[in-house]
N, C-alpha and C positions, 0 to 999 in steps of 0.2 A: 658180267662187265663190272669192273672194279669203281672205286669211288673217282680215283681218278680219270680212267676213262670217259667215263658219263661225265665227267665236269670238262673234257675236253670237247664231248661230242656237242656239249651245250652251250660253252665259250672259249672258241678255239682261237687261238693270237690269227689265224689264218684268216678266220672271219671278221676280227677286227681289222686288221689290215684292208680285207676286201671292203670293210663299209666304210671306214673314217680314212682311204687310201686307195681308191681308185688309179688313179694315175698309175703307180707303184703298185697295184694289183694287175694291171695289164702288161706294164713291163715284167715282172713274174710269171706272167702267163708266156711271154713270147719266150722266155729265156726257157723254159721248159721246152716249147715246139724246137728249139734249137737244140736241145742236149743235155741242157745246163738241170743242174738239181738245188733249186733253192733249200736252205733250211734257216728255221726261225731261229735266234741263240739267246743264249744270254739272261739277263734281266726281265726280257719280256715273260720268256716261258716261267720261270719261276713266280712271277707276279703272277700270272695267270692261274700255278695253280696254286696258286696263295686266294687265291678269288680277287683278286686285285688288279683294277684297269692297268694295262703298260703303257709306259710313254718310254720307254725307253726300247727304239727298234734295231735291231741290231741285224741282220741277213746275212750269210755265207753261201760262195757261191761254189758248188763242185759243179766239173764238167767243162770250165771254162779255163783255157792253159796260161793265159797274160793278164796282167792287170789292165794293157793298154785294148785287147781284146772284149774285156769287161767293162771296161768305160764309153766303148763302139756300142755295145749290148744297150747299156744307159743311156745312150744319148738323148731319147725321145723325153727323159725327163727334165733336160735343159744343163743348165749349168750345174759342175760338178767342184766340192769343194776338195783339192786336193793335199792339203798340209802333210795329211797320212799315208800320201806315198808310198812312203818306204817302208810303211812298216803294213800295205797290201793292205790298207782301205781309204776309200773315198766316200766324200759324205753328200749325202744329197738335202738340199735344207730349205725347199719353198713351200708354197700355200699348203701344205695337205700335214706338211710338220718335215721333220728330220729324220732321215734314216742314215747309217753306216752301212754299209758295200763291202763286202770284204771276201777274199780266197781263200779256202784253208791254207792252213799258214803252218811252221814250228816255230819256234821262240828260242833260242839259246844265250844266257847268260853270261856276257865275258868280261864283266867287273860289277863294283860294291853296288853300286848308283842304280836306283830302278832305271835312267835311260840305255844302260849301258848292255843294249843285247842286240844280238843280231837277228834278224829276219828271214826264212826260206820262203815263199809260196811254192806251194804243188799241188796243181788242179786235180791229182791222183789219190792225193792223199786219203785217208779214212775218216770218216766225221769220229772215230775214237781215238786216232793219232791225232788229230789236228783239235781235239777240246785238252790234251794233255799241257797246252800252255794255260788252261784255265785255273785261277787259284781255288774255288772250291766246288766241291762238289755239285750241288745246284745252281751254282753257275755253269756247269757242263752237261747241259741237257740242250734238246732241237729238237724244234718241231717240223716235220717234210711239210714242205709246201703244198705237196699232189695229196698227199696221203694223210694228213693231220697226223701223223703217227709221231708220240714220243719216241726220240733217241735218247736212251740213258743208259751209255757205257758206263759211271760209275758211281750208281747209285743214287744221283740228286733225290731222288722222287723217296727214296725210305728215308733220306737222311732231314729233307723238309717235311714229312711227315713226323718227324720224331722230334724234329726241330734242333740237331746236330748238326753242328758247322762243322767241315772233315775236307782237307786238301784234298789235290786230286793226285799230287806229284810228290815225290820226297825232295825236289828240286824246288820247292814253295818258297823255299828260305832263302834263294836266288833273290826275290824282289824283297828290299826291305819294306816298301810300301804297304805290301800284306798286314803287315804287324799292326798298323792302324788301317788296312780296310778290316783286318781281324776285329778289331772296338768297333769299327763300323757294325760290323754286321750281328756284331751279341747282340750291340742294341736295338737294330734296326728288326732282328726279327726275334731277338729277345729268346736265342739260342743256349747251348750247353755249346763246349767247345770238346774236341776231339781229343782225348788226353794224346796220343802220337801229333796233331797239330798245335798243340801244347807246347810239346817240347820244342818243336821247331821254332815257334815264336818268340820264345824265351833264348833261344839262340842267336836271333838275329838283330843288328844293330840298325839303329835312324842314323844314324854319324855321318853317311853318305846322299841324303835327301835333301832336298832345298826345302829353305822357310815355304818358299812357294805350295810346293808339294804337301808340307805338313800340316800349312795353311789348310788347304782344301778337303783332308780325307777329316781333318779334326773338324772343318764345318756340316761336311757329312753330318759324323757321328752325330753332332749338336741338332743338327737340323732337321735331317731327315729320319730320325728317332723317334718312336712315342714316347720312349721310357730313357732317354739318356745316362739317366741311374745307373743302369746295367753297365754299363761303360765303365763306370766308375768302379763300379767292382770288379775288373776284371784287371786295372791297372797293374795289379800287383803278382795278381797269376801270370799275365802275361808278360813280365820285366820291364815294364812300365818305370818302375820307381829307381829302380836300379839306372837304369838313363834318363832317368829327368828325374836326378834326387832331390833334387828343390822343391818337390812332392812329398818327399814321405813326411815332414812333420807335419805337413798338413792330412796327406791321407792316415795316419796313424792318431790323428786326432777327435775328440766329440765332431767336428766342426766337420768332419770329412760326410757324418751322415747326413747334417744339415745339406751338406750339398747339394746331394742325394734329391732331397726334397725342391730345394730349392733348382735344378736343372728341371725336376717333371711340371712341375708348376709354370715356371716358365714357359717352356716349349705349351703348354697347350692357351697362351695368350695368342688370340689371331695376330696374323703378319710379324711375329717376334723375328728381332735378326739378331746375326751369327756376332755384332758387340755385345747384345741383350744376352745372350745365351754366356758367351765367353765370360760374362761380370758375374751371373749367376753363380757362375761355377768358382768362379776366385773370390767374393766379395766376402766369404766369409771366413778367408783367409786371413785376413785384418785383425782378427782378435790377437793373431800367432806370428801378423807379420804388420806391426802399426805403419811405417812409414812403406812398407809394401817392396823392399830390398829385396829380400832371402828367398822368398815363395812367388809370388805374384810376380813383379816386373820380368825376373827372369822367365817364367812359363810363358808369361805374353811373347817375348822375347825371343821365344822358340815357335811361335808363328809369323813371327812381322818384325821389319825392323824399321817402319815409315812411321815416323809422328803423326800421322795423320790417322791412323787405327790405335797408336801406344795413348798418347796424351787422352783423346778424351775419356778411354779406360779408366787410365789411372785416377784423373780429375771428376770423372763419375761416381767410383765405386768411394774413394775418400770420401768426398761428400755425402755419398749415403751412410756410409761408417760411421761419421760423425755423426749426424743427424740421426740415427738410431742409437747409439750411446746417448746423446743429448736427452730423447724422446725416453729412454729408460731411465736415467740415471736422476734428470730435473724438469724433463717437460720440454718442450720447444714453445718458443718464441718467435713473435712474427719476426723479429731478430735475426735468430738465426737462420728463417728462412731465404730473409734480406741479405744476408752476410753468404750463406750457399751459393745463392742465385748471380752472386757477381766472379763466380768461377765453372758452375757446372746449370746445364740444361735441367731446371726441375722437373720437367715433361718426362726426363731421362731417368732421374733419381725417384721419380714416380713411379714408373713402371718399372723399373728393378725392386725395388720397395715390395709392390704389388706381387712380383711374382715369384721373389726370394724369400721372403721372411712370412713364416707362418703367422697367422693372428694377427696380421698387422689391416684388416678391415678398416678399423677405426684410426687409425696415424693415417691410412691412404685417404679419409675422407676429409681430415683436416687439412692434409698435405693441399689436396685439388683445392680444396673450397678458400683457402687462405692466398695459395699462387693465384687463383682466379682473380679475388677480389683483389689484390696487389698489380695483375695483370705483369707477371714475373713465371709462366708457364713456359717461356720458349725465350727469355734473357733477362738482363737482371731488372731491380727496381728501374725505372724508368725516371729520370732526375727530373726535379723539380724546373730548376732552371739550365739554362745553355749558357753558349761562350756570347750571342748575340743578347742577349737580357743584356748581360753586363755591358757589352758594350754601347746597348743603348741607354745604360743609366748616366753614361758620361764617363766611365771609366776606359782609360790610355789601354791600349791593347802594349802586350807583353805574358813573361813567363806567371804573374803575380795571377794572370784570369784562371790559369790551369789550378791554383793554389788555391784558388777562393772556392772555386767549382768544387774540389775534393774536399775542401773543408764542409760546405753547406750537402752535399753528399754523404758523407758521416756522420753529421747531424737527422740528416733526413732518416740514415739506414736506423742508428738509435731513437727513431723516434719525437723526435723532437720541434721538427720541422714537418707540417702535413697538405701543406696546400704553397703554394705558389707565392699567394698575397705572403704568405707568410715567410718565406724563403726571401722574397723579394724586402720584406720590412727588414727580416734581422742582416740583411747583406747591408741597406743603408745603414742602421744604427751603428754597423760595424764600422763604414768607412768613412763614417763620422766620429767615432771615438776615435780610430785609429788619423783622422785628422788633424784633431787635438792634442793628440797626445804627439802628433809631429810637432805640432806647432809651440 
């Protein structure tokens, strides 16, 4: 019995399914007394024999001729989510978690845009014709549901042991999407890539993908990585630079290895998200791109086009730019932290700080302890006085209170001004000289 074997007999996705999926292990049991031949796909079987719990379940049902036939099948497990229609699956998504439903299927291609294909089901089909729309290799393996027996028409099982990504189709280059689950997956399981799936990827263009779409395989990559590194070096073998040339002075720079370090570091800060990650990766583009024009905003740019994900990128990673030049160059000052913190989240610039820039232990420990004692961690200096002080020292309400406010505001950031009584005294003395001197 082989290694895989024995790692199937001992943690088979089938017996996962039976313990953590009941519900959806009885339904599998009836579909079988009726005809039907489940088989496990996808995701799961590979995780498994990666040694790696799945949460991703994926089912294909042979034996059964209609999709409205196979939803009759399902019924016992309630509500069925059907968005995926058309493209012959339905999802099932209560207590016990989520699964996909689906027929063997073909897949045909009939323009640039990964949505643009068309859909066959045929309950007849072969579990080797029907993994042919699968993009790689080990993604085209199934487990029988009766039998625990792998299915591996084309190799998954040698090519995840050797840890070789390798299509299954020469038709791969059909989906542009591939090309970044391609970066997905060097990183994700920190692969060689197939020199033949090489070429194809360097063949194929993003030109026809939504932000949307590029949005989410680029969070992949970022996210679901240990080593995101890998990714980064694979930009250029895979044509990467050539379509988002606003890369190469940065990848062709010292700064491109910095990255490097600085994406691994990050990702292994618990709960890090997909801006933390994103900043990582561009923040140190700033030496090459000061105002962030040429390199940075356009990358970003090619994920999102909502202010609500651009601004506080941009307003985050400047400010730690700066404040790392500051901290080399002459020191930081509780200044400059004041002057920071009335633009960007220092909690934010902390934790990019922490997870981007080597040796920066000791900046991170002044950084916390200084926002803390300012109570400037999560917005800015907190002002001494309000628009209500003034108005109850007898001062006429008007445009002149916003005017007074930012003055004793500047004063306070420089220092000058540290407690209330004292904000409070020099606003009288103020509106007393400046009485006299009406007068």
């Amino acid at each position: 019995m082989n290694d895989v074997t024995s790692l199937l007999r001992r943690q088979s996705p089938v017996d996962y399914v039976r313990i953590n999926m009941p519900l959806v292990a009885s339904v599998l049991d009836q579909l079988v007394l009726k005809g039907a031949t489940p088989v496990l796909v996808g995701g799961l079987v590979r995780d498994f024999l990666l040694g790696s719990p799945g949460t991703d379940i994926d089912i294909e049902i042979y034996g059964v001729p209609t999709m409205e036939d196979l939803m009759l099948l399902l019924s016992p497990l309630g509500t069925l989510t059907t968005e995926g229609l058309s493209y012959g699956v339905v999802r099932y998504n209560g207590p016990e978690g989520t699964v996909d439903w689906s027929l063997p299927r073909e897949e045909t291609h009939t323009g640039p845009g990964h949505g643009d294909v068309s859909v066959r089901c045929d309950h007849s089909l072969s579990f080797e014709a029907a993994a042919l729309r699968r993009d790689f290799s080990i993604n085209a393996m199934g487990i029988d549901w009766v039998s625990h027996q792998l299915i591996d028409p084309y190799g998954g099982q040698t090519d995840l042991t050797n840890r070789c990504l390798r299509h299954v189709t020469p038709s791969f280059d059909r989906d542009p999407l591939r090309l970044l689950r391609t970066l997905h997956c060097l990183s994700r399981f920190e692969c060689t890539l197939h020199p033949d799936t090489q070429r194809l990827c360097q063949q194929m263009s993003l030109d026809a993908l939504s932000k949307d779409r590029v949005n989410t395989e680029i969070k992949k990559w970022l996210l679901n990585s240990t080593r995101p590194s890998v990714g980064l070096s694979w930009f250029e073998p895979l044509g990467l630079l050539d379509q988002w040339p606003e890369c190469k002075a940065y990848a062709h720079s010292e700064q491109w290895a910095v990255a490097h370090y600085a994406l691994d570091t990050m990702r292994r800060i618990p709960s890090v998200t997909f801006p933390m990650m994103v900043s990582a990766w561009l923040v140190h583009a700033y030496p090459l791109d000061p105002d962030a024009t040429a390199i940075v905003t356009p990358l970003i740019h090619r994920l999102s086009d909502s202010p609500t994900f651009i601004d506080p990128l941009l307003v985050g990673m400047a400010t730690t730019h700066a404040l790392i030049q500051t901290a080399t160059q002459t020191g930081l000052t509780d200044r400059d932290l004041k002057v920071a913190a009335k633009t960007a989240k220092l909690r934010w610039v902390i934790g990019l700080i922490k997870g981007a820039y080597p040796h920066s232990a000791r900046l991170v420990r002044y950084l916390l302890s200084t926002a803390t004692r300012l109570n400037m961690m999560d917005g800015p200096l907190p002002p001494l006085i309000k628009g209500r002080d003034l108005l109850g020292m007898g001062m006429p309400p008007g445009e002149h209170i916003q005017d007074i406010l930012n003055m004793v505001y500047d004063a306070q950031i420089d220092g000058k001004l540290t407690s209330k009584s004292s904000a409070m005294a020099f606003i009288k003395d103020w509106w007393m000289s400046d009485d006299e001197t009406n007068d």
